[in-house]
N, C-alpha and C positions, 0 to 999 in steps of 0.2 A: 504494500500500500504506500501510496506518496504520503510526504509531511501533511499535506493540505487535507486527505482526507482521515488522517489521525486527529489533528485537530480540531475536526468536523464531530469525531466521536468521543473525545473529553471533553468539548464543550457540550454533547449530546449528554454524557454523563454527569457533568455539573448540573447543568437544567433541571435531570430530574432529583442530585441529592436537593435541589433548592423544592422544586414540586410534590415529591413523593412524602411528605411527611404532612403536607397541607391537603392533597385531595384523597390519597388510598388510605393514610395510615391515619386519620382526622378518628376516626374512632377507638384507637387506641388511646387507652389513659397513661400509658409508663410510658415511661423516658426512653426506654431500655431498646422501644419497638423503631425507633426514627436512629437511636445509635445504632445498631445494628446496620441497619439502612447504608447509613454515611460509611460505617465500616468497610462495608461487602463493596459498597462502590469506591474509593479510595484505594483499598485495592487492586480494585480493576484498573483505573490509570495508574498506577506504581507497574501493572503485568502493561498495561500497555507502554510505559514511556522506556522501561525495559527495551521492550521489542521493538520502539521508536532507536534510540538510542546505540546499542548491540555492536552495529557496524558503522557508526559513524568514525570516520578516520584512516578507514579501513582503505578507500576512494579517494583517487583525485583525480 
């Protein structure tokens, strides 16, 4: 995948840590349910900027 469309999908990812605790998870009462959340996704851009990253250097 290019830069551009990595991008495309961490900031898809931000989007929803910011939405995902206001419209699915609005009925959860604990804290615990929206950490989680932000965990599982944080993650995912750490595996993806990993995979961004990897070979950078490698090219010229």
């Amino acid at each position: 995948m290019t830069e551009k469309k990595w991008a495309i999908l961490i900031g898809v990812i931000v989007l929803l840590a910011f939405s995902l605790p206001f419209t699915l998870l609005t009925n959860i009462d604990k804290w615990y349910g929206s950490f989680f959340i932000w965990i599982v996704l944080a993650l995912i851009v750490v595996i993806c900027n990993i995979t961004l990253t990897k070979n950078w250097g490698k090219y010229k």
